[in-house]
N, C-alpha and C positions, 0 to 999 in steps of 0.2 A: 203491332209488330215490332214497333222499333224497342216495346220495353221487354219485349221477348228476346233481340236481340243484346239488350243491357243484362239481363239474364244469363243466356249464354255466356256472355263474356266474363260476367261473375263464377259461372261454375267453372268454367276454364281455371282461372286465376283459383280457384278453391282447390281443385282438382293437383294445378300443380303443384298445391302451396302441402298438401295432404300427401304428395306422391314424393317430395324432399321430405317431409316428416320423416316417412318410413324407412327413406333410404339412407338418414342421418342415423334413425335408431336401428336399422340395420347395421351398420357400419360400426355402430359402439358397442354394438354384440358381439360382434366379428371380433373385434379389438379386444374384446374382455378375454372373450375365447381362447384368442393367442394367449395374449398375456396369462395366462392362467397355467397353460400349456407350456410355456417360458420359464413359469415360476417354479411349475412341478418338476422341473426338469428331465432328464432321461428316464426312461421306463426301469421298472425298480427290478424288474424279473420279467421271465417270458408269457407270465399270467399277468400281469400288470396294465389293465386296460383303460387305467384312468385316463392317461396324457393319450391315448388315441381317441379315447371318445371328444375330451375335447377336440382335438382336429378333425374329427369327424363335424362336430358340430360348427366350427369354422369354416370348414367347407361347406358343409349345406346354407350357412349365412352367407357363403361368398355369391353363393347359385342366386340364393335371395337377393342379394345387391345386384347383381346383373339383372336378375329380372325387373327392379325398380326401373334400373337405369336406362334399360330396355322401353319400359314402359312410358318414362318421363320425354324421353325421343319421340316418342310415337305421341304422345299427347301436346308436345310443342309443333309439331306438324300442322296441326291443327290450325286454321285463321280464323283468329277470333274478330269479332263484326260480320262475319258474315251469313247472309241465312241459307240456309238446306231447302231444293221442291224436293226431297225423296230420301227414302232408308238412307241411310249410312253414317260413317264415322262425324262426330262433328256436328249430326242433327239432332235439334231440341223435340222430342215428340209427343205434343199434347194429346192425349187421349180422354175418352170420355170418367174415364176410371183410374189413371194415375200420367204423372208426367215423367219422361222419361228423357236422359241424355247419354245419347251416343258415343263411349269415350273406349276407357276402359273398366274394370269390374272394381268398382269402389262400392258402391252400394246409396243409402240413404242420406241425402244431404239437403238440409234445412236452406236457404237462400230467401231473406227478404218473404218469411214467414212462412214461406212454399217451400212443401215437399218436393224432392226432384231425387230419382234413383239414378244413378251412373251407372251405366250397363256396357258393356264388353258388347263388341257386335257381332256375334256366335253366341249366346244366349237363346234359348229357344223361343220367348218372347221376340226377338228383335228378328229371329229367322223367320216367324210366321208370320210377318210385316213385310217384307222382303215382297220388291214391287210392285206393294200398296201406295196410295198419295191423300192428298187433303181429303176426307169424307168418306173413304172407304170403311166400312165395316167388316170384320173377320171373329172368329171364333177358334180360343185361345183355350185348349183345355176345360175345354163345354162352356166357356163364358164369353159370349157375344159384347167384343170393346169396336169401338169407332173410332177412325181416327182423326180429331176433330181438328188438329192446325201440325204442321211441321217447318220448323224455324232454324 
C-alpha cells in the first residue's frame, strides 16, 4: 500500500509538473499571437483579415490558459499521501486490465516503469465504476474488469 501511496504522490507531482508545461507553452503562443498582431499593425482594408485572425487565435489561447489554470487549482486540491476506499478525484485505481488515476484528462503516464492513465472523473470508464469498492467486478463496454485495489 504504502508504495502505492509513493506512486500516487509521484503522479501528482508529474501531473502538475506536465499541467505548467502547457500552461507555459500556452502562454508563449498567446504572446506570439499578439505580438504578431502588434507587428502587423492596423487592418490594411475592410477585407483585410489577417490581424483579426490572429486575435482570434489569442483569444482562443487565452480560453486555453484559463483552462490550464483552472485545471492546475483543481489538481493542487488534491492531498497527496493520502489513500482513497472509493471512486473519486485523487483515487489510484488498480484494475485487473489497467491502472488508473483519478485527476484530470491527461492521458498515459509512464512512472517507475508502470503504466498509469490520468483520467478526468466523467470519463465513462470512471462513471461505470461509480460506487464500486475493492473487489467488485463490472462490465465496461462488453469487457468484464475487476476492481482489484483502490489507493
Amino acid at each position: 500500500m504504502s508504495l502505492n501511496i509513493s506512486l500516487k504522490d509521484k503522479l501528482l507531482a508529474r501531473c502538475i509538473e506536465l499541467k505548467e508545461e502547457s500552461k507555459a507553452n500556452t502562454l508563449a503562443a498567446m504572446n506570439d499571437a499578439q505580438q504578431g498582431a502588434n507587428e502587423y499593425g492596423a487592418p490594411r482594408d475592410r477585407y483585410d483579415s489577417f490581424r483579426a485572425q490572429l486575435m482570434r487565435k489569442r483569444d482562443m489561447l487565452a480560453q486555453q490558459l484559463s483552462a490550464a489554470e483552472e485545471e492546475l487549482r483543481y489538481i493542487r486540491q488534491i492531498k497527496p499521501g493520502t489513500a482513497s476506499s472509493k471512486i473519486e478525484p485523487g483515487a489510484l485505481i488498480i484494475l485487473d486490465t489497467q491502472t488508473l488515476y483519478i485527476l484530470v484528462g491527461i492521458g498515459k503516464i509512464v512512472i517507475d516503469d508502470q503504466v498509469v492513465y490520468v483520467v478526468s472523473p466523467v470519463v465513462p470508464l470512471v462513471v461505470a465504476m461509480k460506487g464500486l469498492k475493492k473487489g467488485d467486478s463490472f462490465i465496461f463496454r462488453g469487457t468484464t474488469m475487476k476492481i482489484v485495489e483502490i489507493v
